[in-house]
C-alpha positions, 0 to 999 in steps of 0.5 A: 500500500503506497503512502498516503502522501503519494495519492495527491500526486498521482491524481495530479499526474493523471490530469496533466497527462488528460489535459495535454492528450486533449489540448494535442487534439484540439490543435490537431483539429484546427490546423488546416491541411497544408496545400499539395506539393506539386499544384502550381500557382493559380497565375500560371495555370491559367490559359494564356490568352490566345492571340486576336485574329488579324483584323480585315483590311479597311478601305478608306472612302475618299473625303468629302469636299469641303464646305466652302467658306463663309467669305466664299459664299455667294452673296445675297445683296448687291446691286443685282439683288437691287435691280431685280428686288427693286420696284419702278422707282428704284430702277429708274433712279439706278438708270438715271445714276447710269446715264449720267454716268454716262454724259459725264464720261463722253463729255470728258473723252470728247473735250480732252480730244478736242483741246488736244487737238487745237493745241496741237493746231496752235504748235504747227502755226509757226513764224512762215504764217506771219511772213508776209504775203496773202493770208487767205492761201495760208487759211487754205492749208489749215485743217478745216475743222481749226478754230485758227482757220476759222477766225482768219477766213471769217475776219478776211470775209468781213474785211472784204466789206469794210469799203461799204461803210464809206469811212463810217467805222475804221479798219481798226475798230472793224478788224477788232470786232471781226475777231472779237466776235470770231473767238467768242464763238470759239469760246463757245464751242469750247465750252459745250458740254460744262453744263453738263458736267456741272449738272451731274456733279452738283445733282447726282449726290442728291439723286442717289440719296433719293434712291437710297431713301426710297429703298430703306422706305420699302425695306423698313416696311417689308421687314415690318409685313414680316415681323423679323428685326434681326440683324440679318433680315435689316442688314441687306435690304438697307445695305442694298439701298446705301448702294444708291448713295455710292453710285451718287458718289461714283458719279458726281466725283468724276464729274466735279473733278472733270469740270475743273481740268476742262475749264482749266485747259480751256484757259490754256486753249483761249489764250493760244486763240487769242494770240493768234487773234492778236497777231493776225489783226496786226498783221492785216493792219500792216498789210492796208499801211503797205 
């Protein structure tokens, strides 16, 4: 029989040995298996991904032509647009503008020609003229359309009928008259078509501004009718009517401008003519002294 002090001891061993035998399999319980040697990792066993088919060729349409640009689109107004928009009013205004536009360009080409010509007259007359001898052969030889010749036959002609005044007026006096009056009708001559010159250049501003009013009269009241202010629909109709007042200008400018150099170039022409009036009466004078 063990000693009594032994019993406490052995029960105590007992259960240890119990508890460790139960905490040994708890643990073996919880632990989870470890994973097979040979498995491979998730990342590699998957299926590479397989290569995409080659995609089909595509065929390129040709580009569209482009839009063409804002400056490049035709224009809506202009004075085509005026001509046929425009009623009886406008249209004959715009033929008025063009007419005198007209005159005023056949006046200056006819006037340029004509002083050219006499100038040109007034060179060839040279000192042979005046060297004595009768005048009326040296008429003769002038151009028949020469104010020159024209002034010196028609004073020779009145000089021819001094004798029947019977010694009421002397040659002097006589001569003077005769020329005075042949180189104002010159001077007339010359000064066809200044009339109207200055008629187109102080009348043609107004005219163009009567059309301008009378076309933004009809296009204020058309944009009235169709109850649209917009800046596009006021723009052209009123833009169309300014026209009006540029051709007034287009055709007035030329005009004055065309006035001034004509008048000054027949200064130029009368001062030849009146020398050569000058000198024939002298020279007539001389010839009755001999």
């Amino acid at each position: 029989m063990k000693p009594s002090f032994l019993q406490p001891l052995q029960r105590f061993g007992f259960a240890i040995a119990i508890s460790v035998s139960l905490a040994s399999l708890v643990a073996a319980q919880t632990v989870p298996p470890a994973p097979p040697a040979d498995s491979a990792p998730a990342s590699a066993a998957a299926p590479a991904v397989a290569p995409a088919p080659s995609a089909a060729p595509v065929s390129v349409a040709p580009a569209a032509p482009s839009a063409p640009k804002a400056d490049e689109a035709e224009n809506p107004y202009g004075i085509g647009a005026l001509w046929a928009q425009g009623d009886l009013v406008a249209r004959a205004t715009l033929l008025i503008l063009i007419l005198m536009s007209m005159a005023t360009w056949y006046v200056l080409i006819t006037k340029i020609m004509e002083q050219s010509k006499i100038l040109k007259q007034s060179q060839a007359i040279d000192e042979g003229f005046w060297s004595g001898g009768s005048f009326a052969p040296k008429m003769q030889a002038l151009d028949e359309d020469s104010p020159f010749r024209y002034i010196g036959e028609s004073t020779l002609t009145g000089a021819n009928k001094f004798g029947s005044f019977n010694g009421a007026v002397d040659l002097n006096t006589w001569l003077a008259m005769l020329l005075q009056r042949a180189s104002s009708k010159v001077q007339g001559k010359l000064q066809g078509g200044l009339a109207i010159l200055a008629t187109v250049g102080s009348t043609a501003p107004f005219v163009g501004l009567f059309g301008t009013v009378w076309g933004i009269y009809h296009a204020l009241v058309s944009i009235g009718i169709s109850g649209q202010a917009s800046i596009d629909k006021v723009a052209g109709p009123v833009g169309e009517a300014l026209i009006m007042t540029a051709i007034g200008l287009a055709v007035a400018v030329p005009a004055v401008l065309g006035y001034n150099w004509v008048v000054r170039r027949n200064k130029q022409v009368m001062e030849s003519v009146t020398a050569f009036a000058t000198d024939l009466h002298t020279a007539l004078l001389a010839q009755v002294k001999r």
